[in-house]
C-alpha positions in Angstrom: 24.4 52.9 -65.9 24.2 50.3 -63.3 26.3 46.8 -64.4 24.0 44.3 -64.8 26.8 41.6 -66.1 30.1 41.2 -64.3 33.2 42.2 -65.2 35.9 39.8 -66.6 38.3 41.8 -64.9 38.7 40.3 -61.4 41.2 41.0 -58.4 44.0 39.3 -58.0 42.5 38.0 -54.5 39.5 37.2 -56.2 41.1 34.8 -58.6 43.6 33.2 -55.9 40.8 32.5 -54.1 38.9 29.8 -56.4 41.9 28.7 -57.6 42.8 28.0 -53.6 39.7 26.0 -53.2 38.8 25.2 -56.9 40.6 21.5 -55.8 38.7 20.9 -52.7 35.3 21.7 -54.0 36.2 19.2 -57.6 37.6 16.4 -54.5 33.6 15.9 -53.9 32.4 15.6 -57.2 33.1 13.5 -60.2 36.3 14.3 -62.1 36.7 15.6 -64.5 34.3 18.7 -63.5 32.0 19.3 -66.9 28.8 20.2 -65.7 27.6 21.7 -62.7 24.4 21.2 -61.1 23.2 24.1 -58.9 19.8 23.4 -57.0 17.4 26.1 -55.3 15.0 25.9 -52.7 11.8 26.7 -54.4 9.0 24.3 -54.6 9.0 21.8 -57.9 6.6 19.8 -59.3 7.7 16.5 -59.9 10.1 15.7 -62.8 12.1 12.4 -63.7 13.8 14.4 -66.3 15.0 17.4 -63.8 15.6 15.1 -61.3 18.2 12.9 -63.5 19.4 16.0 -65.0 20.4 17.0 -61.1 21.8 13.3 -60.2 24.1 13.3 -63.4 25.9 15.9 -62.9 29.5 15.9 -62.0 29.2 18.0 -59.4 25.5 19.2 -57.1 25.5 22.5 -55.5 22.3 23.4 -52.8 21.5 25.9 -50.9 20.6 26.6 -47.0 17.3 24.4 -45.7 17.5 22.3 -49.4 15.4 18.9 -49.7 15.9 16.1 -51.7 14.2 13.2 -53.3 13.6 10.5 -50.8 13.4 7.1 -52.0 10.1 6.4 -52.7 8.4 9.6 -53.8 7.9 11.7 -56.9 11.4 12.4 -58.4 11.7 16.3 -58.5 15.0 17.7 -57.9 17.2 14.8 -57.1 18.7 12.4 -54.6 22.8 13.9 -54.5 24.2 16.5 -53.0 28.1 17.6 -53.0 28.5 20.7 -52.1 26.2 22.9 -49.5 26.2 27.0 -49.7 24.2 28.0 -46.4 24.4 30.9 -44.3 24.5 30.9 -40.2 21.2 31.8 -39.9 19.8 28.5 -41.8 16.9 26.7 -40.9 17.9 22.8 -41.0 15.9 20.3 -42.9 15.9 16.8 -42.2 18.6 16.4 -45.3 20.7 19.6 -44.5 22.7 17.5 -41.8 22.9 13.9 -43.3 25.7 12.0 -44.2 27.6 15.2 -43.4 31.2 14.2 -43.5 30.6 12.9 -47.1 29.5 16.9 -48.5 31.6 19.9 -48.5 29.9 23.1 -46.0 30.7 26.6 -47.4 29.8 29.1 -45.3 28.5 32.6 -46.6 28.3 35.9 -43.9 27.7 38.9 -45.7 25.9 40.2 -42.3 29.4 40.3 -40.8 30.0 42.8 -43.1 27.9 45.2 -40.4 25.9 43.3 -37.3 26.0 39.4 -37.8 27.0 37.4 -34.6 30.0 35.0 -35.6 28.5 32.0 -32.6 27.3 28.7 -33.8 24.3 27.0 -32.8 25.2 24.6 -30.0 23.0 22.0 -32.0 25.1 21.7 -34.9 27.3 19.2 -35.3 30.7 19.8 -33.4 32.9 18.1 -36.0 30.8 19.8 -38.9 34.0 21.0 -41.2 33.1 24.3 -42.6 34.6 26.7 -45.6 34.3 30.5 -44.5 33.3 32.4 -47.8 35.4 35.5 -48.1 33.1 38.7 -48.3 35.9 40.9 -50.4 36.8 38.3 -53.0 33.0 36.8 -52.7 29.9 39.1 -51.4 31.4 42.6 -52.6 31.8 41.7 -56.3 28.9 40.7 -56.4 27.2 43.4 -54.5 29.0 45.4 -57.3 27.6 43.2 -60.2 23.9 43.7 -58.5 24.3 47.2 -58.1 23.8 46.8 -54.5 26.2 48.2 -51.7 26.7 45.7 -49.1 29.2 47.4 -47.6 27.4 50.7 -46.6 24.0 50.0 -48.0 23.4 46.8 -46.2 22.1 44.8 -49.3 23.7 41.5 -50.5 22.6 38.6 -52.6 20.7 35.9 -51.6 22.6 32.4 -50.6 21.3 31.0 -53.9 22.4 34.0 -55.7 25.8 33.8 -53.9 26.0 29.7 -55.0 25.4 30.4 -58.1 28.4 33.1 -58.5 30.6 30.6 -56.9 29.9 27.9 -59.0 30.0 29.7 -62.2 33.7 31.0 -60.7 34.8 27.4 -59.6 34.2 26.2 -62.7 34.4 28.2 -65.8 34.6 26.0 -68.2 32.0 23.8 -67.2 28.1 23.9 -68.7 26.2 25.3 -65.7 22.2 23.7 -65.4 20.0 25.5 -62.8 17.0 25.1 -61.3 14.4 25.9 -58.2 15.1 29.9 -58.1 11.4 31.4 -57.3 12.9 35.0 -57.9 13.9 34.8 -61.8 10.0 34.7 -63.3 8.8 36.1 -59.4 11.3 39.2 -58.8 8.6 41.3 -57.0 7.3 38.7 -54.1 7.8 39.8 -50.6 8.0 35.9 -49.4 9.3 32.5 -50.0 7.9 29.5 -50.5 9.7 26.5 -49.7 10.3 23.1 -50.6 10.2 22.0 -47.0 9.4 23.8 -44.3 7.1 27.2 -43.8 7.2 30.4 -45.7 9.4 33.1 -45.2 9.6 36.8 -45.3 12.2 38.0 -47.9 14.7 40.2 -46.1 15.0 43.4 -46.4 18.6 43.2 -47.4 18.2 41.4 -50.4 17.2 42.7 -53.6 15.6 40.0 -55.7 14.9 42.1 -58.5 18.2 42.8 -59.3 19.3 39.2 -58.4 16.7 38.3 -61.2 17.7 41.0 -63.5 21.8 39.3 -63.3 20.4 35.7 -63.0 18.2 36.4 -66.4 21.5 37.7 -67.9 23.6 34.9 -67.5 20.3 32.4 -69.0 20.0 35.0 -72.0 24.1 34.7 -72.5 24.0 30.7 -72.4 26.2 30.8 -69.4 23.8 28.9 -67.5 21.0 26.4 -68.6 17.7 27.2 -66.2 15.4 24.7 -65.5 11.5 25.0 -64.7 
C-alpha cells in the first residue's frame, strides 16, 4: 500500500537538520513561533480576512515567483513575507527580490539529484545569502511520503509541496494555516496559473495528484488549516 501520511519515525539526520536551522528560520519571524503562515502561488480573489490571516502570523513562508499585496489594491494574500522556498530555476517577480537582506532564501534542488546545473544566474543578487535544502534529509522523505522515487524515478514534489513539509517540520508545534495551492481541489491540470506572471506547464517530474492526495491528508488530520 503506498503511504499516503509520513512516518513519525525520522532519521537521525533528518531531525539534526531542522533542529540545525529551526533557530535561523524562528530569527525572521516573531517569537515565540505559534503559527505559521505558508502562502502558494495560485491566483486569489481578494480577501481582507485571508490577507490579515497571512500578515498575523508569526512567521510567512512563500514560494518561488510569489506576489504580494501592494499598497493600494485589493487585499488578497498579504503584504509580509519571512521566509522564501524557491528553486534555481525560478521565474522572479517584482517582490521575489525586494528588501532581500531582510527575508531568509532556502534553496530547494531536487534536480541535482540526476541533471540540474548547480550555476546561478548572473542577474541575481551577488550578496543574495542562500540556505541549500538537503535532498536526503528533505526531498527523499518526502518522495517516500508521495510515493514517488526521486532518486531513480525522477519525480519530486513541487516547491510548494516541499515548503510546506519544511514548515510543518520546523515547527511542530505550531498551528499551520495554508493557502493559494491550485493542486489540492485541481490534482489533474496539466498547467499553472499564476498570480503574476504567465502560465506554465506542469513538469513532468512532479506528481500533483499525489501531492494533493498527502496535502488533503494533513487538512483532513487538522495538521494544517487550508484556506480558499
Amino acid at each position: 500500500m503506498r503511504k499516503l501520511v509520513e512516518s513519525d519515525e525520522r532519521s537521525t539526520d533528518e531531525v539534526a537538520f531542522y533542529d540545525r536551522i529551526r533557530p535561523l528560520v524562528a530569527s525572521y519571524g516573531a517569537s515565540p513561533i505559534r503559527r505559521v503562515a505558508v502562502v502558494g502561488n495560485q491566483p486569489l480573489e481578494p480577501s481582507e480576512e485571508r490577507a490579515a490571516m497571512v500578515d498575523s502570523a508569526d512567521v510567512v513562508f512563500r514560494v518561488n515567483g510569489f506576489r504580494m499585496d501592494d499598497p493600494g489594491s485589493p487585499a488578497t494574500a498579504g503584504r509580509r513575507v519571512d521566509v522564501v522556498v524557491f528553486n534555481r530555476g525560478v521565474r522572479p517577480t517584482p517582490w521575489f527580490f525586494d528588501a532581500y537582506p531582510e527575508r531568509l532564501y532556502l534553496m530547494v534542488e531536487p534536480g541535482r539529484l540526476l541533471w540540474e546545473n548547480p550555476k546561478t544566474p548572473a542577474f541575481w543578487p551577488t550578496d543574495l545569502g542562500i540556505v541549500t535544502i538537503p535532498n536526503r534529509e528533505v526531498v527523499l522523505p518526502l518522495g517516500e511520503a508521495l510515493g514517488a522515487d526521486p532518486r531513480e524515478g525522477g519525480q519530486w514534489a513541487t516547491t510548494g509541496t516541499v515548503m510546506l513539509w519544511i514548515a510543518t517540520r520546523l515547527f511542530p508545534d505550531a498551528a499551520v494555516d495554508a493557502t493559494g495551492f491550485s493542486f489540492i481541489d485541481a490534482p489533474d491540470q496539466t498547467s499553472w496559473n499564476h498570480a503574476f506572471g504567465d502560465p506554465s506547464a506542469v513538469g513532468a517530474e512532479h506528481r500533483i495528484d499525489l501531492e494533493s492526495t498527502l496535502v488533503r491528508s494533513w487538512i483532513d488530520s487538522g495538521r494544517i488549516t487550508y484556506h480558499r
